[in-house]
DRENDO-248365 format. One record per residue: residue number from 1; x, y negated, z of N, C-alpha, C, O, CB in turn. Coordinates in pm, 1 decimal, padded with zeros to 6 digits. Glycine has a CB too. Example, Ala and Ser with C-alpha at 12.3 -4.5 7.8 and 13.67 -1.06 7.14 Angstrom:
# DRENDO-248365
1	01319.0	00569.0	00780.0	01230.0	00450.0	00780.0	01320.0	00330.0	00780.0	01423.6	00331.9	00846.5	01130.8	00447.3	00904.6 $
2	01285.0	00225.0	00708.0	01367.0	00106.0	00714.0	01290.0	-00003.0	00787.0	01340.9	-00113.8	00803.9	01408.4	00059.8	00572.5 $
END
This chain:
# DRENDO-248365
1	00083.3	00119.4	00000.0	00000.0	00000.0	00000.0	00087.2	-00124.9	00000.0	00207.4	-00121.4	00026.0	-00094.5	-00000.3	00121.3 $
2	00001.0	-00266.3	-00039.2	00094.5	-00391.9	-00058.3	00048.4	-00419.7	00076.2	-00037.9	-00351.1	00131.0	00070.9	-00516.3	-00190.8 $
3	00108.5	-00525.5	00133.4	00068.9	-00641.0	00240.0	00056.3	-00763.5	00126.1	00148.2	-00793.9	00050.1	00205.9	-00674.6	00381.8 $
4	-00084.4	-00832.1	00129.3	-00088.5	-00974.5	00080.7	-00106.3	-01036.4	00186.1	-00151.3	-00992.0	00291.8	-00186.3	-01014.4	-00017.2 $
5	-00050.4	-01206.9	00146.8	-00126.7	-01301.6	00211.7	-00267.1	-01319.8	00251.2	-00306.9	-01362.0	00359.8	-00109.1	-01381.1	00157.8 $
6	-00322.4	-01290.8	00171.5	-00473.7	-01373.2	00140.8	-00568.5	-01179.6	00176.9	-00525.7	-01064.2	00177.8	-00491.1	-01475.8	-00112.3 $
7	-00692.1	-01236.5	00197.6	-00783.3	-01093.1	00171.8	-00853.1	-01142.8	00037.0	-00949.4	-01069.7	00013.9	-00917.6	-01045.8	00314.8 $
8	-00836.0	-01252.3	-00070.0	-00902.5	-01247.4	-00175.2	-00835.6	-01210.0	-00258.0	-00728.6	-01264.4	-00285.0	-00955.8	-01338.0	-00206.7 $
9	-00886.3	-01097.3	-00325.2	-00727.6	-01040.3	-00438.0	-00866.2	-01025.0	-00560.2	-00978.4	-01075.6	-00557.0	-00593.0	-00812.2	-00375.8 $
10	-00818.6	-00958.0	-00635.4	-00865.2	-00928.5	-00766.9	-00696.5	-00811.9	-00806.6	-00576.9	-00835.7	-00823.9	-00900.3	-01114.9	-00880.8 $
11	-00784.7	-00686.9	-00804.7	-00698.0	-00565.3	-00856.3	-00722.4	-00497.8	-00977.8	-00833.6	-00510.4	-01029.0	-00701.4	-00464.1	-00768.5 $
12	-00601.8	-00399.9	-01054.1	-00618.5	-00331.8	-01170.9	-00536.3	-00196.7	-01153.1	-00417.8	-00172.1	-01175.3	-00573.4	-00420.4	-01292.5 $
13	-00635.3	-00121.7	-01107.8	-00558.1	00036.4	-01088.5	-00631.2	00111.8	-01243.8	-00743.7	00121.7	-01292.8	-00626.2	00147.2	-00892.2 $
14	-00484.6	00155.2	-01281.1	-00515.8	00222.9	-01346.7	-00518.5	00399.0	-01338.4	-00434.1	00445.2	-01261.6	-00461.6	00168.7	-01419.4 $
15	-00605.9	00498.6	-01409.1	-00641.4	00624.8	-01315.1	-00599.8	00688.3	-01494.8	-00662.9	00676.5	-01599.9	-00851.1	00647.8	-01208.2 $
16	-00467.6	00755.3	-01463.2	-00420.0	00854.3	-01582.3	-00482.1	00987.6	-01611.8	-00512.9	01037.6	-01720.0	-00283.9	00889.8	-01561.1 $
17	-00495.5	01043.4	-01461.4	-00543.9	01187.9	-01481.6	-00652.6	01170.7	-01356.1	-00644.4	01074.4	-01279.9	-00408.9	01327.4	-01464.5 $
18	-00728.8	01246.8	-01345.6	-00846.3	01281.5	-01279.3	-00900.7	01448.1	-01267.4	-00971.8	01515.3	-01342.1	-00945.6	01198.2	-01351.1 $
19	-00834.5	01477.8	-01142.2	-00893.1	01631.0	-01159.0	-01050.8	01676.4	-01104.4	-01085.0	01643.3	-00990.9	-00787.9	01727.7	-01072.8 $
20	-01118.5	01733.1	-01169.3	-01252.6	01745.4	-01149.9	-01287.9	01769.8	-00970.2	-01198.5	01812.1	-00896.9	-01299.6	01875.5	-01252.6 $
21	-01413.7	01740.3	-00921.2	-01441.9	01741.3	-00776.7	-01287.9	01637.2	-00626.4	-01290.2	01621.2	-00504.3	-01452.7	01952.4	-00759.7 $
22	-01209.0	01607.1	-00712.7	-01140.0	01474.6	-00629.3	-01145.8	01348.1	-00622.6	-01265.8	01321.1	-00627.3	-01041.3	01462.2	-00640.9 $
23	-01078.3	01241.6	-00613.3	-01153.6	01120.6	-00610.3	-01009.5	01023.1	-00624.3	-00903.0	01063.7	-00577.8	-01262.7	01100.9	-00456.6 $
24	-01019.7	00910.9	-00683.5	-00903.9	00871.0	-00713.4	-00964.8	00707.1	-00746.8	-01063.3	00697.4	-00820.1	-00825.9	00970.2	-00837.1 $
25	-00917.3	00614.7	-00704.0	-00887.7	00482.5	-00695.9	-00830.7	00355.6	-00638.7	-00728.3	00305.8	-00685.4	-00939.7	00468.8	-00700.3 $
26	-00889.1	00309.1	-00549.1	-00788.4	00214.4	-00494.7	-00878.8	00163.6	-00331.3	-01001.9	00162.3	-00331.5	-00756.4	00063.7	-00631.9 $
27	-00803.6	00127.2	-00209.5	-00873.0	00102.6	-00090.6	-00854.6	-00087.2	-00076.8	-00754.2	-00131.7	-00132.5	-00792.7	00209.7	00049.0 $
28	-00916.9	-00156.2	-00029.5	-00841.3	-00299.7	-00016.0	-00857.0	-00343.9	00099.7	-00845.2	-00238.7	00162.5	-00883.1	-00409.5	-00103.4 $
29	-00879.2	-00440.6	00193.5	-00871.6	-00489.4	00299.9	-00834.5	-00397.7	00421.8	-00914.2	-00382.6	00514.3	-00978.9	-00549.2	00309.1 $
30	-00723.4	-00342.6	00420.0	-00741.1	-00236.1	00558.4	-00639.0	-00310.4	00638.9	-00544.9	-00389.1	00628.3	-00696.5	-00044.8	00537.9 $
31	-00724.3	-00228.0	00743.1	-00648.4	-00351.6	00853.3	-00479.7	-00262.7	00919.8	-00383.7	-00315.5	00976.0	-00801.5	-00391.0	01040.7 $
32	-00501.2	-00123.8	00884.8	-00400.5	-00078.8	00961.2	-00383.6	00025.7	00848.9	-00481.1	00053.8	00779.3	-00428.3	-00036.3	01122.2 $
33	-00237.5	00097.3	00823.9	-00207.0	00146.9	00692.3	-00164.2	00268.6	00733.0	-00121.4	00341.4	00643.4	-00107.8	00069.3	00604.8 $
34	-00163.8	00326.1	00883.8	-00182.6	00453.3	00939.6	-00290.8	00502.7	00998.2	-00305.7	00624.8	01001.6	-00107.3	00470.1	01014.5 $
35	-00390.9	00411.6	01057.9	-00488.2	00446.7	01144.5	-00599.6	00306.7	01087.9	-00640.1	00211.9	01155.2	-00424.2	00454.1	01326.5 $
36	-00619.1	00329.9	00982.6	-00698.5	00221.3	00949.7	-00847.7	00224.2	01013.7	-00898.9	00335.5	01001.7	-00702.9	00216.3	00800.6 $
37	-00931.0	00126.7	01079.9	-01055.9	00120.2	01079.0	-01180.6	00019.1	01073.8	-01284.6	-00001.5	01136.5	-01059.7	00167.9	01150.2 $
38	-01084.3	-00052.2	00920.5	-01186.5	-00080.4	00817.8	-01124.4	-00105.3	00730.5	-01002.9	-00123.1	00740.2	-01278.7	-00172.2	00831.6 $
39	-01224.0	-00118.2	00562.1	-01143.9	-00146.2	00462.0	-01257.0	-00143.5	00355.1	-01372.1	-00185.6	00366.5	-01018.3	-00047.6	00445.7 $
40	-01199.7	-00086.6	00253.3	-01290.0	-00116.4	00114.4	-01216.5	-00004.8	00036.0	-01097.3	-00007.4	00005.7	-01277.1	-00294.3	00032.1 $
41	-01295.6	00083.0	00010.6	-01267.4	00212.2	-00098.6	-01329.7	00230.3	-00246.0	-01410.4	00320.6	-00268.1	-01317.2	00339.6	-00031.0 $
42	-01305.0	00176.5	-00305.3	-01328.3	00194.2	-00451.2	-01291.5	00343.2	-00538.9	-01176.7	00387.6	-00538.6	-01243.7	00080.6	-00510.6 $
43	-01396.6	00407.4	-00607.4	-01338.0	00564.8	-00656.7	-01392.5	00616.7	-00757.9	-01511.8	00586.5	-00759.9	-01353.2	00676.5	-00562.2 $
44	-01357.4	00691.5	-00857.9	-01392.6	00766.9	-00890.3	-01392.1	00889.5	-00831.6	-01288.3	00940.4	-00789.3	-01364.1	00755.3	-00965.8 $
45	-01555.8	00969.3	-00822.0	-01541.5	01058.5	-00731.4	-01506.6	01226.0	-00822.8	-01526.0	01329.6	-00759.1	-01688.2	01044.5	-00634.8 $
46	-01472.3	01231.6	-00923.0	-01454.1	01352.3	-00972.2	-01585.2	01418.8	-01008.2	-01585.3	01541.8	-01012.3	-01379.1	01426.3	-00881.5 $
47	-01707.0	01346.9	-01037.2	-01836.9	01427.5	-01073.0	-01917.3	01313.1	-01188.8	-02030.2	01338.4	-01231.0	-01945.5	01464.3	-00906.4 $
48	-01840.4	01186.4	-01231.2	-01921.6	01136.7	-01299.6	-01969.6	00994.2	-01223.0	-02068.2	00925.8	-01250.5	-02020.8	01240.8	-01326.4 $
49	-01872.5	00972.3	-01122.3	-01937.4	00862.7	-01088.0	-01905.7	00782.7	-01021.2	-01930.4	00802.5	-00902.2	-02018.0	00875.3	-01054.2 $
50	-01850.5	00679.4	-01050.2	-01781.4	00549.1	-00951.9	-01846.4	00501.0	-00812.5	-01956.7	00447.0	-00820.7	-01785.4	00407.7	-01040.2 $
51	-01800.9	00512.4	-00713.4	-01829.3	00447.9	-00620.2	-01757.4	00370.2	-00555.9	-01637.1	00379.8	-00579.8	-01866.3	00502.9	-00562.1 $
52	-01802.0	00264.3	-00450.6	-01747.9	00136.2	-00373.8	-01786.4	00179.4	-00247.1	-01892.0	00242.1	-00254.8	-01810.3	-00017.1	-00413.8 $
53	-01748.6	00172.2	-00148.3	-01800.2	00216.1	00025.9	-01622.1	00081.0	00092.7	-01512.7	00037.3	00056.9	-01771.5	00514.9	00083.7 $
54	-01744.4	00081.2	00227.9	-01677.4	00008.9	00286.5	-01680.2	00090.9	00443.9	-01768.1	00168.7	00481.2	-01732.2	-00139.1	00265.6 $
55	-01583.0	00057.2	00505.5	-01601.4	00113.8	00647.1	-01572.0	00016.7	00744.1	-01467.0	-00037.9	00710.4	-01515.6	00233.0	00675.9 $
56	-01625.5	-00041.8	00873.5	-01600.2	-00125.3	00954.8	-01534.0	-00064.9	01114.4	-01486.3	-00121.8	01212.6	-01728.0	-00197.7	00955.8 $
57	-01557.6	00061.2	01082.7	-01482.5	00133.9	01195.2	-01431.8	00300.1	01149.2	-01455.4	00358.2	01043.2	-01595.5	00138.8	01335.2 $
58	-01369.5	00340.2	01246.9	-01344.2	00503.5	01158.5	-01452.5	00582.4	01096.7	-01453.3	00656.0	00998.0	-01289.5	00618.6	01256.6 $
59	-01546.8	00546.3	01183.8	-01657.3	00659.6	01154.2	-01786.4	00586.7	01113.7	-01884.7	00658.6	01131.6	-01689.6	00759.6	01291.6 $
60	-01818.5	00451.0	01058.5	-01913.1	00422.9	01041.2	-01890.5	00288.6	00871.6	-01840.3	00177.3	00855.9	-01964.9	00383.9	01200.7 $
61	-01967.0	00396.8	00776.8	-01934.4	00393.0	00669.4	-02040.3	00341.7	00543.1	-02100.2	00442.1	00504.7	-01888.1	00508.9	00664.6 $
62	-02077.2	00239.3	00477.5	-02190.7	00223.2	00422.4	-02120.1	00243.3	00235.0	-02002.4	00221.9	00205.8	-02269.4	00056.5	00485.7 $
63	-02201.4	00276.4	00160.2	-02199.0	00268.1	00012.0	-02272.7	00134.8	-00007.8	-02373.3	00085.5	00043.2	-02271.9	00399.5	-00067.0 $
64	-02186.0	00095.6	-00099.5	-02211.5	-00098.2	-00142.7	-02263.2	-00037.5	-00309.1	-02339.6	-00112.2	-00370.2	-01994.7	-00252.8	-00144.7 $
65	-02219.8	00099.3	-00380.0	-02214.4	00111.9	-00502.4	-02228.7	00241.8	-00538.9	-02130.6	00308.5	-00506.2	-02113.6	00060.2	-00546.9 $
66	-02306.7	00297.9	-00589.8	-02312.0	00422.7	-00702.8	-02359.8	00432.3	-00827.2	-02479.5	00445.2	-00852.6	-02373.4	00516.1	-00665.2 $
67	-02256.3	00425.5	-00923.1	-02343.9	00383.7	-01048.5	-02242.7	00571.7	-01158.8	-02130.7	00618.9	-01139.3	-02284.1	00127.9	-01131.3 $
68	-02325.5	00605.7	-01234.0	-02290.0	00691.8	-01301.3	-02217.3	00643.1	-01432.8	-02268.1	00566.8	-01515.0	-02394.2	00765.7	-01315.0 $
69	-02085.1	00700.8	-01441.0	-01968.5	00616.3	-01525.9	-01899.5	00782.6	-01527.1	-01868.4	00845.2	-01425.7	-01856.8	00445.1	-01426.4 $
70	-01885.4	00834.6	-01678.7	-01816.5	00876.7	-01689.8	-01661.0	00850.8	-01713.3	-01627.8	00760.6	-01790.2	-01868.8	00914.0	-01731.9 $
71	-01526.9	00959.3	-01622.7	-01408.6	00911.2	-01664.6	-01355.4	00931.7	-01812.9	-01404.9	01008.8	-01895.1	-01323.5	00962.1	-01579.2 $
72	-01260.7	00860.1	-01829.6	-01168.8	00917.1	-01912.4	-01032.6	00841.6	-01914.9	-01020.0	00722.6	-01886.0	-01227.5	00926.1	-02043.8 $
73	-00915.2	00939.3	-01959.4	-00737.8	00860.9	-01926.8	-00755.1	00773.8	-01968.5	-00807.6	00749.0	-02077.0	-00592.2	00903.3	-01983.7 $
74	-00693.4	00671.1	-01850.8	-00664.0	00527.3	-01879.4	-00777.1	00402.5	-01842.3	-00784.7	00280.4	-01856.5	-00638.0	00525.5	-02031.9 $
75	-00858.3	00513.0	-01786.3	-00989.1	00414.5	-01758.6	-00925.0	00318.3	-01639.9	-00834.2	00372.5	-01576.9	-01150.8	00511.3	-01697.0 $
76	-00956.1	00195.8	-01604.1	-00961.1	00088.9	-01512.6	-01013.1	00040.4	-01413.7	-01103.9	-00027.8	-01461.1	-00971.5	00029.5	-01545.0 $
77	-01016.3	00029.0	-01294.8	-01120.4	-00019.4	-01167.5	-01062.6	-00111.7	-01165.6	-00939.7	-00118.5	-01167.8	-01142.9	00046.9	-01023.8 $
78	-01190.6	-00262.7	-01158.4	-01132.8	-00388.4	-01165.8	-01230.7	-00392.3	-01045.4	-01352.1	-00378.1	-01060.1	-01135.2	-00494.1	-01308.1 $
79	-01169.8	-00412.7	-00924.2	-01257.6	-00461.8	-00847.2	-01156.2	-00612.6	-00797.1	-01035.1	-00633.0	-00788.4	-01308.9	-00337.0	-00724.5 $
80	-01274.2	-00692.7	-00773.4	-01296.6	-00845.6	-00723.2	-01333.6	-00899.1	-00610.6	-01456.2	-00889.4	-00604.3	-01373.9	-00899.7	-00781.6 $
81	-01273.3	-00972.4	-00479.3	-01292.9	-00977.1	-00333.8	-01252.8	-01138.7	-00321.2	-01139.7	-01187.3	-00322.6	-01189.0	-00857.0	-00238.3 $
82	-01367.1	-01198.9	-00309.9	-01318.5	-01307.5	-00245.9	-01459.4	-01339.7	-00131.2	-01581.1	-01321.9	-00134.3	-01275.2	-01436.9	-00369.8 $
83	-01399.8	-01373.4	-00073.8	-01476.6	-01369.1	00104.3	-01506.1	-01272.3	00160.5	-01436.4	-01198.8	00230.4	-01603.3	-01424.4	00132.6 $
84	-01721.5	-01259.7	00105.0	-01766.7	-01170.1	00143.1	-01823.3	-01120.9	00030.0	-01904.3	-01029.0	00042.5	-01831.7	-01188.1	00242.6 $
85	-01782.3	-01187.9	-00141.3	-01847.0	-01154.2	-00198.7	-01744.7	-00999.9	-00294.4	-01628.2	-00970.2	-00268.4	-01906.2	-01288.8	-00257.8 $
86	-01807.8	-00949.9	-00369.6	-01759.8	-00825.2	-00432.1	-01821.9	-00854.1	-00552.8	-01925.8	-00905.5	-00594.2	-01797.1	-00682.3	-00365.3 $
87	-01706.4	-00795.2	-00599.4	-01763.8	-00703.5	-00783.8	-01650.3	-00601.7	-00835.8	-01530.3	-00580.3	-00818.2	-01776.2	-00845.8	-00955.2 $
88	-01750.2	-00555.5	-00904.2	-01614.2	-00428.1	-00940.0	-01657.6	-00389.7	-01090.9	-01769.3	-00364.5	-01136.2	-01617.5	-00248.0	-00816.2 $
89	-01516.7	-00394.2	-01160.2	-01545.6	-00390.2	-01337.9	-01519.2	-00262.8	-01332.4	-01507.7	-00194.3	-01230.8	-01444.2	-00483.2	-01463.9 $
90	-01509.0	-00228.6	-01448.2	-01467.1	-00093.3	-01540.5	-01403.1	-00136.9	-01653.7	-01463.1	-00191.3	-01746.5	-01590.7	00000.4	-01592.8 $
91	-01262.3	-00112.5	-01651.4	-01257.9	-00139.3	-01808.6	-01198.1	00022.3	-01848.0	-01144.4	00106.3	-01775.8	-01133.5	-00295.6	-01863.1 $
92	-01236.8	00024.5	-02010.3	-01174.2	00127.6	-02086.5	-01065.2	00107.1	-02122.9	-01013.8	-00002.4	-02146.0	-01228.5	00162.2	-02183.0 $
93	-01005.7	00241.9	-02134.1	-00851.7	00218.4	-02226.9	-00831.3	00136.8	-02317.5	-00728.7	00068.9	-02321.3	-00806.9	00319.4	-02301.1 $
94	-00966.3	00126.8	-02443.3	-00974.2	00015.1	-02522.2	-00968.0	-00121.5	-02486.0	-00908.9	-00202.8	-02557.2	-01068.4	00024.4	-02576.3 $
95	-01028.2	-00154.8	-02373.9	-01031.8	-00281.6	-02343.8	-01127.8	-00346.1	-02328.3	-01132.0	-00468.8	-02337.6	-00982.1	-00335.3	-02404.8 $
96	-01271.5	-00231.4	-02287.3	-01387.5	-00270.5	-02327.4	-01422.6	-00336.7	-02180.2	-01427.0	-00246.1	-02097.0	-01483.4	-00149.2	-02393.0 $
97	-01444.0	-00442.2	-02132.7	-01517.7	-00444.3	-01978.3	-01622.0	-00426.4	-01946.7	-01703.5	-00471.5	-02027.2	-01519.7	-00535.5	-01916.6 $
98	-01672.3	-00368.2	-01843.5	-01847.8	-00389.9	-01780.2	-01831.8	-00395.9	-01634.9	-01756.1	-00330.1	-01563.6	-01972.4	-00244.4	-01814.5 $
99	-01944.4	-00516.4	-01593.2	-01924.0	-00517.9	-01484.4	-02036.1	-00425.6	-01388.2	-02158.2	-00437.1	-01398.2	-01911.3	-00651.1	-01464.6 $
100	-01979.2	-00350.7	-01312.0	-02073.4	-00251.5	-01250.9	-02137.1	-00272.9	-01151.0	-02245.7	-00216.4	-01138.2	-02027.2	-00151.4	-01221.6 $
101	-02079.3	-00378.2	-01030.5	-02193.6	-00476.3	-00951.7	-02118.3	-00551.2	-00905.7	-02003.7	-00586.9	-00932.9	-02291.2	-00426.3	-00838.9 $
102	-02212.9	-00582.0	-00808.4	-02174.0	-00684.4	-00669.7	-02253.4	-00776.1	-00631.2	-02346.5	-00829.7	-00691.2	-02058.0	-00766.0	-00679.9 $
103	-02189.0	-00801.4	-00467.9	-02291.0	-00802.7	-00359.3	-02188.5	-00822.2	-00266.3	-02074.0	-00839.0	-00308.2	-02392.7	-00672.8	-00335.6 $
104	-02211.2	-00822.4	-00151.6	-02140.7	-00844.6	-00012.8	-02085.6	-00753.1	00053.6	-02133.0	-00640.6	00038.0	-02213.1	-00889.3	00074.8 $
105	-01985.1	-00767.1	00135.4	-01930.8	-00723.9	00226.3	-01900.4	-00775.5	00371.6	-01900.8	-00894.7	00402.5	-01852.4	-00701.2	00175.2 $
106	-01874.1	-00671.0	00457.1	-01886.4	-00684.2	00577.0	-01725.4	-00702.8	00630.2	-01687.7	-00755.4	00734.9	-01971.5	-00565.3	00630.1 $
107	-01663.3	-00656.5	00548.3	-01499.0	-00623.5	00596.0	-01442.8	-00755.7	00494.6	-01449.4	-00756.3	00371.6	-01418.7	-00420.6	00540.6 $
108	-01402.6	-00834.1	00556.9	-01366.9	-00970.2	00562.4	-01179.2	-00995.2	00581.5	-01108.4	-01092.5	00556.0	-01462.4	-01032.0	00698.8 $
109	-01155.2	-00891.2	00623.8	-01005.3	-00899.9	00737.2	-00940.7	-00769.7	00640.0	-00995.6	-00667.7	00598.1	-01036.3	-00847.5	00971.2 $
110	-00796.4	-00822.2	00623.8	-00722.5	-00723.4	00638.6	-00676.2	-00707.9	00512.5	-00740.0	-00688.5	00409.0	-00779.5	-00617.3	00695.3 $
111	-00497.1	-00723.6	00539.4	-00466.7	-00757.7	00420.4	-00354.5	-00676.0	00313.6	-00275.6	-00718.6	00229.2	-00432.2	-00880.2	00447.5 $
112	-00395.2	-00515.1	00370.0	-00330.7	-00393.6	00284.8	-00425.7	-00363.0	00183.8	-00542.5	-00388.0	00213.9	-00299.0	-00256.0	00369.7 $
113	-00398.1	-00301.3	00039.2	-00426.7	-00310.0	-00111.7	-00330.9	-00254.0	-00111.9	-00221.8	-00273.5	-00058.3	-00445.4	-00429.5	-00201.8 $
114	-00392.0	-00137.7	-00210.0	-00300.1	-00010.2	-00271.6	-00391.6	00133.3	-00355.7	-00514.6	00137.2	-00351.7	-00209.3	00062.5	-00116.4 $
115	-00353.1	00184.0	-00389.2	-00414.1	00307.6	-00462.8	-00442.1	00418.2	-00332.8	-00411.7	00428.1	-00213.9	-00292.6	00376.1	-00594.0 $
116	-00512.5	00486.7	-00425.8	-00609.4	00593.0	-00323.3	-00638.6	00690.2	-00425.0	-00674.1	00670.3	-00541.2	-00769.6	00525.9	-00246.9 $
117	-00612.5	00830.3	-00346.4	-00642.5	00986.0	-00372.9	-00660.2	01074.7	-00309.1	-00580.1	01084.2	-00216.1	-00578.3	01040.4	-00421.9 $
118	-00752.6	01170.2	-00317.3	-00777.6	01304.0	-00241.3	-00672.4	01437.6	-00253.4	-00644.7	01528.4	-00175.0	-00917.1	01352.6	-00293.1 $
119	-00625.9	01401.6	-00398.1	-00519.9	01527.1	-00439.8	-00410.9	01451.7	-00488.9	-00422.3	01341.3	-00542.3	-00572.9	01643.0	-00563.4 $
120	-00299.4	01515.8	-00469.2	-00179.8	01487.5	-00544.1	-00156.5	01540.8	-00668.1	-00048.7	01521.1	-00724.2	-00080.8	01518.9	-00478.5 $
121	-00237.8	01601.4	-00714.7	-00265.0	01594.7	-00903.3	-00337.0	01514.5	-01009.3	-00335.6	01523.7	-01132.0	-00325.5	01696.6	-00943.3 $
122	-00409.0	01421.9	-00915.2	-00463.6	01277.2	-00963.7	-00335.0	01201.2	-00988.7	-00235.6	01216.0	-00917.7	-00564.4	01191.9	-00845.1 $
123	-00340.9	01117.6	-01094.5	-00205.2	01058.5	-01139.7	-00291.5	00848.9	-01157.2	-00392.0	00815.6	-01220.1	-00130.6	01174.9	-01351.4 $
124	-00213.8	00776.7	-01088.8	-00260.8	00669.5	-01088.7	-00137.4	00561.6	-01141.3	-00047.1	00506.5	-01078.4	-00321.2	00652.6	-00953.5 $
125	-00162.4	00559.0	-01235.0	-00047.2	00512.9	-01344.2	00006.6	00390.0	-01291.7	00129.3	00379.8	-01292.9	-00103.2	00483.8	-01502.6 $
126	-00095.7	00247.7	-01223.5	-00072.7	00149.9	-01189.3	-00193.5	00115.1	-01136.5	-00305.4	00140.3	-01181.2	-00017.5	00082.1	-01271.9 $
127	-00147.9	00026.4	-00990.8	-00242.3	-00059.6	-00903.5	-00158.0	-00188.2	-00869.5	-00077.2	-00190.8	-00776.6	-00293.1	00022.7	-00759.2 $
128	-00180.5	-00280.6	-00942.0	-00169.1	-00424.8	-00921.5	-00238.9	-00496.7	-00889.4	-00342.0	-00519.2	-00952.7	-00143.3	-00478.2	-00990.7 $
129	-00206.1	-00558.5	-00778.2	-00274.6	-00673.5	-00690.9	-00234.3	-00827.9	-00717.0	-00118.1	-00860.5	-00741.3	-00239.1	-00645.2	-00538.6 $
130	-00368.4	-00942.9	-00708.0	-00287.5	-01063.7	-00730.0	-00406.6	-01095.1	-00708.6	-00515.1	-01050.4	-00745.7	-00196.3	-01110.1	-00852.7 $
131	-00346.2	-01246.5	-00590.1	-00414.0	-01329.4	-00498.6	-00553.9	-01408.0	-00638.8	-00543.0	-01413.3	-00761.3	-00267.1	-01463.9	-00407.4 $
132	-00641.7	-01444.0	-00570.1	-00786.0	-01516.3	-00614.8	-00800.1	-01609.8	-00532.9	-00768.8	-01589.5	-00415.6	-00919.2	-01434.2	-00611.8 $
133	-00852.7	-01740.6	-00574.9	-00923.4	-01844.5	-00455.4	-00803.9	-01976.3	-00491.7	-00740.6	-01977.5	-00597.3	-00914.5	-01764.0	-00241.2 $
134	-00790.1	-02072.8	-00393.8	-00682.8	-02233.0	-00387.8	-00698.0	-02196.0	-00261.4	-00793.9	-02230.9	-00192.6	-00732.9	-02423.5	-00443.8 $
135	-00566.9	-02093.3	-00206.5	-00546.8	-02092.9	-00096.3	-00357.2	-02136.3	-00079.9	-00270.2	-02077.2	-00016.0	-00610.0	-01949.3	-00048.1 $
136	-00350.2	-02230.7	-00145.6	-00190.2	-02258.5	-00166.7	-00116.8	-02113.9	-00224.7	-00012.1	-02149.3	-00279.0	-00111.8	-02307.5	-00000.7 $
137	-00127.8	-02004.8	-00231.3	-00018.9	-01862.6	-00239.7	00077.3	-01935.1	-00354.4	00192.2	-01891.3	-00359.1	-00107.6	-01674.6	-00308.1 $
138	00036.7	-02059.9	-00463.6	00086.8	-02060.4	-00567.0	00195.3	-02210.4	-00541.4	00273.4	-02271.7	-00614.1	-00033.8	-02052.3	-00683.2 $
139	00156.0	-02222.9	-00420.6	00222.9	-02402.0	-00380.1	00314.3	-02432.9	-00431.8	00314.9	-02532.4	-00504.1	00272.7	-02445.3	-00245.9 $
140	00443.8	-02341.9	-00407.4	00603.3	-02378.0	-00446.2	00622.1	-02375.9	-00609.3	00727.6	-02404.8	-00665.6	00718.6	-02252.3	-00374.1 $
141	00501.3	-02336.5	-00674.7	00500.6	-02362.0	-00848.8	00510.1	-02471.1	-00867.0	00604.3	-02481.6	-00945.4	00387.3	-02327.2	-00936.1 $
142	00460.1	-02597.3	-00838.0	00451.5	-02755.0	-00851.6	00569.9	-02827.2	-00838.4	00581.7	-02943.8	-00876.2	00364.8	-02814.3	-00754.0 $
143	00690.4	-02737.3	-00766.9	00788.7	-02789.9	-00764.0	00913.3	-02752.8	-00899.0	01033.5	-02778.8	-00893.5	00818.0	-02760.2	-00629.9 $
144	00829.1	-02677.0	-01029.5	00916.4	-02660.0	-01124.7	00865.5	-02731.1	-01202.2	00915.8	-02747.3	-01313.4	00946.3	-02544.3	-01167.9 $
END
């Protein structure tokens, strides 16, 4: 996982391989990167279908998203966080975007972002993170 500044990011994981019945995408706001208990899980779940869930403690867990999206290599989770608001794209290998929702969140805090898997035969080619919002992150640019 990264440490950012900010909890408003805007990410692009990309998902190479996908083995059937596992789950593979990316987690964002967690507050702790061994014993996390809360965050934001974005996935493909290995049956046909993207989901978003958030958790505010270990064990208490809501779905923000289930929408039926078949995978395929190279597909994209663009998910989008600034405050409390959410959205989460899809893009194709081609380059095609759709945006699949959004709505709110409860997990506000916490500023680890990184990729996420159930198996180590899921292959996640790239997860890049980069700050969203005029929260200065870009300040010391003005001085070139």
């Amino acid at each position: 996982s990264v440490v950012l500044t900010t909890v408003n990011v805007i990410g692009e994981c990309v998902i190479k391989t996908l083995v059937a019945g596992t789950q593979a995408g990316f987690v964002a706001r967690l507050n702790n990167a061994a014993t996390p208990t809360s965050g934001i899980v974005g996935t493909w779940d290995g049956a046909g279908n993207i989901k978003l869930d958030e958790f505010t403690t270990a064990t208490t867990w809501t779905n923000l998203l289930n929408v039926v999206k078949a995978y395929a290599t190279g597909d994209k989770l663009v998910p989008w966080l600034n405050g409390s608001a959410w959205r989460l794209y899809h893009v194709t290998a081609a380059g095609v975007a759709t945006l699949l929702g959004s709505g709110t969140t409860n997990v506000t805090t916490g500023f680890l972002c990184g990729k996420f898997s159930t198996y180590s035969g899921n292959a996640i080619e790239s997860c890049v993170w980069s700050a969203v919002g005029a929260e200065n992150q870009y300040n010391g640019l003005d001085a070139f």
